[in-house]
Structure formats: structure tokens, C-alpha cells
C-alpha positions in Angstrom: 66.6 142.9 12.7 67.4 142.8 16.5 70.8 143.2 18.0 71.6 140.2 20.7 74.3 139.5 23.1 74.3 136.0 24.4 77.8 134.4 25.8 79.3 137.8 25.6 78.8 137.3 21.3 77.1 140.5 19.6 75.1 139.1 16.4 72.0 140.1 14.7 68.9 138.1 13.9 65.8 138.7 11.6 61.9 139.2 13.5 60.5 136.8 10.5 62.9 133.8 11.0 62.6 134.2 14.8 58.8 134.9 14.6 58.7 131.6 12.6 60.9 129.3 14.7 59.0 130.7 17.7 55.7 129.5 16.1 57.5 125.7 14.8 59.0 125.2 18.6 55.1 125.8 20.2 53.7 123.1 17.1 56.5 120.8 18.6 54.8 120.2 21.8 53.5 116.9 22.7 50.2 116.0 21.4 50.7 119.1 18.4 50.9 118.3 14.9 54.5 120.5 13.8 53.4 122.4 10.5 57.3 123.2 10.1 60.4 122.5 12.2 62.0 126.5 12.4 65.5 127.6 12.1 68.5 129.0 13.7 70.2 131.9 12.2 72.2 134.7 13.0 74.6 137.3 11.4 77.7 137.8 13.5 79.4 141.1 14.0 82.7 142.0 15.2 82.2 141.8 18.9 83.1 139.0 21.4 85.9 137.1 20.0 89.6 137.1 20.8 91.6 138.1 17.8 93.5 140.7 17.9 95.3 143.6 15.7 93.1 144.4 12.6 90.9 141.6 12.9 89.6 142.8 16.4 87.9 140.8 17.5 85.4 137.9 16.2 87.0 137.5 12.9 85.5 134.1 11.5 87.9 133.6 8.2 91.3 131.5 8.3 92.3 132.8 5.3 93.0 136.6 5.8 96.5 136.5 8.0 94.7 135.9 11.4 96.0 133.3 14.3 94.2 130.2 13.3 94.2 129.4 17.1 92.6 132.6 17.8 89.7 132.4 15.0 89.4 128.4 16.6 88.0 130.5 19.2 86.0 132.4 18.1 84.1 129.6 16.1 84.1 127.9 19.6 82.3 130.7 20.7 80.0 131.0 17.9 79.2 127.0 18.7 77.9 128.3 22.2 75.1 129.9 20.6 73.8 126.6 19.4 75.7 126.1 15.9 77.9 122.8 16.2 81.4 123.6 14.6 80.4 119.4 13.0 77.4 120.3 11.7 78.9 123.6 9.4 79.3 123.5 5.8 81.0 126.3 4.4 80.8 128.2 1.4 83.6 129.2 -1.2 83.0 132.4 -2.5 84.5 133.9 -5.8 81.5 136.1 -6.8 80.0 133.9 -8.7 76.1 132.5 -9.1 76.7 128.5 -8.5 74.5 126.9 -5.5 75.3 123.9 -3.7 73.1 121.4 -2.2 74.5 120.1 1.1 73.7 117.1 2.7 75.1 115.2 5.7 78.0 114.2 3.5 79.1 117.9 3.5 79.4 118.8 6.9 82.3 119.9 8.3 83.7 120.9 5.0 85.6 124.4 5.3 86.1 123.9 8.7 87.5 120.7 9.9 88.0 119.4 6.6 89.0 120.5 3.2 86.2 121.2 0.7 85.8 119.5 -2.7 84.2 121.6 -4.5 84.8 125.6 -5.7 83.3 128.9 -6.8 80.0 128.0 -4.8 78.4 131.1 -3.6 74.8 129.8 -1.7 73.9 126.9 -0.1 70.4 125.0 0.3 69.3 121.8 2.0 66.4 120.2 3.4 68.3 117.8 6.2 67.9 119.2 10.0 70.9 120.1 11.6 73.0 121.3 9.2 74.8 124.8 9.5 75.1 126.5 6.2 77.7 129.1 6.5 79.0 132.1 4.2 81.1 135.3 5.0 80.7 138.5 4.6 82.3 142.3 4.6 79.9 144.8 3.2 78.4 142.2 0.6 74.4 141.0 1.1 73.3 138.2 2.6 70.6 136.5 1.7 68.8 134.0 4.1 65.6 131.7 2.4 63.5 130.0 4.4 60.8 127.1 3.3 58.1 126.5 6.2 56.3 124.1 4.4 58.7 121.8 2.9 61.4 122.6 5.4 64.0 123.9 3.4 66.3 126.8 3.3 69.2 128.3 1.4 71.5 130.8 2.2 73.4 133.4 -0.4 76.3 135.7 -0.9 75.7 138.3 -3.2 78.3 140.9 -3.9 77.1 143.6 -6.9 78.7 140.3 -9.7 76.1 138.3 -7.6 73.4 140.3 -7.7 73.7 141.4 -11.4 73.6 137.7 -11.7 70.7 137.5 -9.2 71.8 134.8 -7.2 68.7 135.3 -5.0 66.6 133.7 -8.2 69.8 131.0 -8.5 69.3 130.3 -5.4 65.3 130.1 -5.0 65.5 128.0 -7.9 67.8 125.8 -6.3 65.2 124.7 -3.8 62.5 124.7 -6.0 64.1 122.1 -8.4 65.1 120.3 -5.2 62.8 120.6 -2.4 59.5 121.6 -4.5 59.5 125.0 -2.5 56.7 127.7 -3.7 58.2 131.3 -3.6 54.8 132.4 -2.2 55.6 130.5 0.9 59.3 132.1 1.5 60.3 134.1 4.1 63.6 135.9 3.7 66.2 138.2 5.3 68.5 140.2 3.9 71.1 141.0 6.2 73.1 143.9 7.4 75.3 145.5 4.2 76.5 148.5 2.2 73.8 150.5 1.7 72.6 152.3 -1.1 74.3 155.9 -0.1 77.5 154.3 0.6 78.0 151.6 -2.0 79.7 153.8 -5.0 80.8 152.7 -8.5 82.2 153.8 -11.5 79.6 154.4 -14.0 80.8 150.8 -15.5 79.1 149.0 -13.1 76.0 151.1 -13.1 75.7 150.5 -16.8 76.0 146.7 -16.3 73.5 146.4 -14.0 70.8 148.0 -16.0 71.6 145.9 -19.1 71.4 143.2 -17.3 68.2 143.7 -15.3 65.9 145.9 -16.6 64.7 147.3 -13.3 67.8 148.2 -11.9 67.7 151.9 -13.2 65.4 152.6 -10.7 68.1 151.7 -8.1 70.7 153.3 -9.3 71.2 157.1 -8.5 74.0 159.5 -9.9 76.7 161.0 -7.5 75.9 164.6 -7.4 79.9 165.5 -7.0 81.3 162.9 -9.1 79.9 162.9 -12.3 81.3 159.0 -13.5 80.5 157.7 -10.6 76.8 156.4 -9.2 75.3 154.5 -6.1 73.7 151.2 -6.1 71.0 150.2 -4.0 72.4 146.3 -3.3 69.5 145.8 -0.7 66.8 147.0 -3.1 68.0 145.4 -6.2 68.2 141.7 -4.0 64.8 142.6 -2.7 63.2 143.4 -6.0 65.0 140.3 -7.8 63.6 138.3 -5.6 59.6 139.6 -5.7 59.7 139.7 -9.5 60.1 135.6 -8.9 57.5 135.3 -6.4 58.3 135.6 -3.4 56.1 138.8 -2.0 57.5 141.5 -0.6 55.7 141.4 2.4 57.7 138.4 3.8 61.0 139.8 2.5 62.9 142.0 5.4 65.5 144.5 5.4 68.3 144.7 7.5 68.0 148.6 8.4 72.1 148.6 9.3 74.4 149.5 7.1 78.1 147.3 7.7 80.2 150.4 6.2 78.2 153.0 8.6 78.8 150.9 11.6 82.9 150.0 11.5 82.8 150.0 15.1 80.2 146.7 14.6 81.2 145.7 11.3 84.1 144.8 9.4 84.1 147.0 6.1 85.8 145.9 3.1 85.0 149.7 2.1 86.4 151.2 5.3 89.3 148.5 5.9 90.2 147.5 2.8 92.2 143.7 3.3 93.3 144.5 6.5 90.2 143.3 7.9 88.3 140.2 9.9 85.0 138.8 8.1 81.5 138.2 9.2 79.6 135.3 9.2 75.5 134.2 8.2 74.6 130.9 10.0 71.5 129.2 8.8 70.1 125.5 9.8 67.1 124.1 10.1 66.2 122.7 13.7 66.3 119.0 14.5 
């Protein structure tokens, strides 16, 4: 992933999507015949906004005791970087592994309207222009793109989630619906807690490898705490998302860890509630 700055907003962006959306803007010259039509993304951090207090300074959630006018803002901000506050549909998160597929009716919902629907963790759609939008503080986000069919989803997968392997949910999501192959995926996984800072009580460890029978060889014991282990979110994702398909080569890490980096990221680990919330944008380019 590479760090930007544009309009005085830090966020982070993946070298796949980019790579690819650099290759789908040269097709779209005149006279070229467009094999896809690329996408905008980003991952937002918690630099360039203007709230203030604990959720210092580009908090992106209404719900966590922030000045609404103040995370108005901030959106408004993040729209400068090319992602209409119209054209964002929003997720709502409960940990769960239901995926919604948006269309134009959808947009706005979350942010200029109320949404009609709940425990929706990922998004997918195939219609340009549409900002698919879910939040983040130390759990993993997962962005899918389609080149060939022009499709894309985007996840949220806290350790319920992955257990549950949204990734798969997901990816089958735009399968049923778009007739994606997972050999033709690109994905990101994007900046989270990684696997020497994301600690459990054995419970959890023990859940995860009844569940998926790789996950042992993500899971490690803490060496000073012996009913406690670490989980390797990223890997687990990853792996999830190979065993369907998808190869690894056109999976990529984030290499950043959001509990690490406090001074970038807002922590759930680090912060507790008292926190702002990160954002993943995904859309497909008219």
C-alpha cells in the first residue's frame, strides 16, 4: 500500500487497484476498446479533518459522540478526493456475514438518508459510480475487485467475520450476481491489527480452529500469558480467500498495522470507545 496526501487528506491506497485503474483509464482513450472500467478506492486515516477532542481529527462515524457538523466536514473533504457524498452507500455493521447488493436505489443511504436495511457487513455492485462505504478501527478490510465483469465488493471483517469468512460471503455474492471468476479477482486487504498485536483469550483461538480447519496455523500461543493466543486476522482473510480461488498472487497485504500506528490510526485496542472511525471507499469508475 502507498501513503497519499491530496487536499491536505492522509489515506492509503493498494499498487493492484491503482495498477489496474491506471491500465482501464489508458483502454479508455478514443479509438481503444476498454477491457474494464477501474476503480477508485482508498482507506482513510486519521489525518486532515476537523474534529476535535478524542476523535482528532478525520473521524467519519456520526454515531460515536462527535459534532455532526464537524464529521459533515470531514466527508466534505473526503468528497474532494473524488467520492460524491450522493453517490455513498453505507454499510451497517454488527459483525455479522450478510452482503448487500447496492444499486442506484441505495445511494445515499447512511449518509443523507436513513438506511432500510440491518446487520449488513459487505457490499457488492456492478453499476458505475457508486461509493460503497464501511468503517473501520482495527478490524480488516477487505476490497474485491472484478476486471472483467466490472464488479466489486467491499467487506468488514472483525475475528466473528472472519471465522465466518465473509471474504467467501462476499466473493460469492458477486459470483451469484455478477458471474465473477475468483481467478480473475484482485483484492486488498487493508491496514489492521496485526497478528502480534491482535490477542485473545484462548476461547476465541479455539473457535476459529473448529471452524476453519487451517486456522491453527495462524494462531500462535502468548509466551507470558498462557490462556491467551494471537491471531493472524490478515493471514486467515488471505488464506480464506485463496482456498476459494482467488490466487494469492493478486491478493495484497496492507504491511501497517492500525494498533501500531495510533498517531495514523484510530485503535479500538489503543482507544477503546473514546475513539473516531476509519473509512474503505470503493466504486467503480463511470
Amino acid at each position: 500500500m502507498n501513503q497519499v496526501t491530496k487536499n491536505g487528506v492522509t489515506y492509503y491506497i493498494f499498487n493492484n487497484l491503482s495498477a489496474e485503474r491506471d491500465v482501464a483509464q489508458a483502454n479508455n482513450k478514443p479509438g481503444a476498446n476498454p477491457s474494464s472500467v477501474g476503480v477508485r478506492h482508498l482507506f482513510s486515516t486519521r489525518l486532515g479533518g476537523v474534529s476535535t477532542g478524542y476523535h482528532e481529527s478525520m473521524n467519519l462515524s456520526f454515531i460515536n459522540g462527535d459534532d455532526p457538523e464537524a464529521v459533515s466536514e470531514n466527508f466534505r473533504r473526503i468528497e474532494s478526493l473524488g467520492f460524491p457524498v450522493a453517490s455513498m452507500v453505507f454499510s451497517q455493521q454488527t459483525h455479522k456475514c450478510e452482503v448487500r447488493v447496492v444499486t442506484e436505489a441505495d445511494c445515499g443511504k447512511g449518509i443523507q438518508r436513513d438506511r432500510d436495511y440491518t446487520d449488513i457487513d459487505a457490499l457488492v455492485t456492478n453499476v458505475p459510480g457508486i461509493t460503497l462505504a464501511t468503517f473501520y478501527a482495527d478490524c480488516v478490510p477487505l476490497y474485491f475487485y472484478d476486471p472483467v465483469q466490472s464488479a466489486i465488493g467491499l467487506a468488514h471483517a472483525g475475528w466473528r467475520g472472519t471465522v465466518g469468512e465473509i471474504g467467501v460471503c462476499t466473493l460469492e455474492a458477486m459470483i451469484d450476481n455478477y458471474g465473477t471468476n475468483p481467478s480473475d479477482v484482485l483484492v486488498g486487504i487493508g491496514p489492521s491489527i496485526c497478528k502480534d498485536c491482535f490477542e485473545v483469550g484462548n476461547e476465541v483461538a479455539e473457535e476459529f480452529c473448529a471452524k476453519l480447519d487451517f486456522a491453527k496455523d495462524y494462531i500462535k500461543p502468548c509466551a507470558d500469558l498462557p490462556n491467551k493466543s494471537y491471531i493472524d486476522l490478515q493471514g486467515i482473510n488471505r488464506q480464506s480467500l485463496i482456498n476459494a480461488g482467488i490466487p494469492s498472487a493478486n491478493i495484497e497485504l496492507p504491511g501497517i498495522c492500525t494498533k501500531e500506528n495510533p498517531n495514523t490510526f484510530f485503535s479500538h485496542r489503543i482507544m477503546g470507545t473514546k475513539r473516531g472511525i476509519q473509512t474503505a471507499l470503493l466504486s467503480l469508475e463511470n
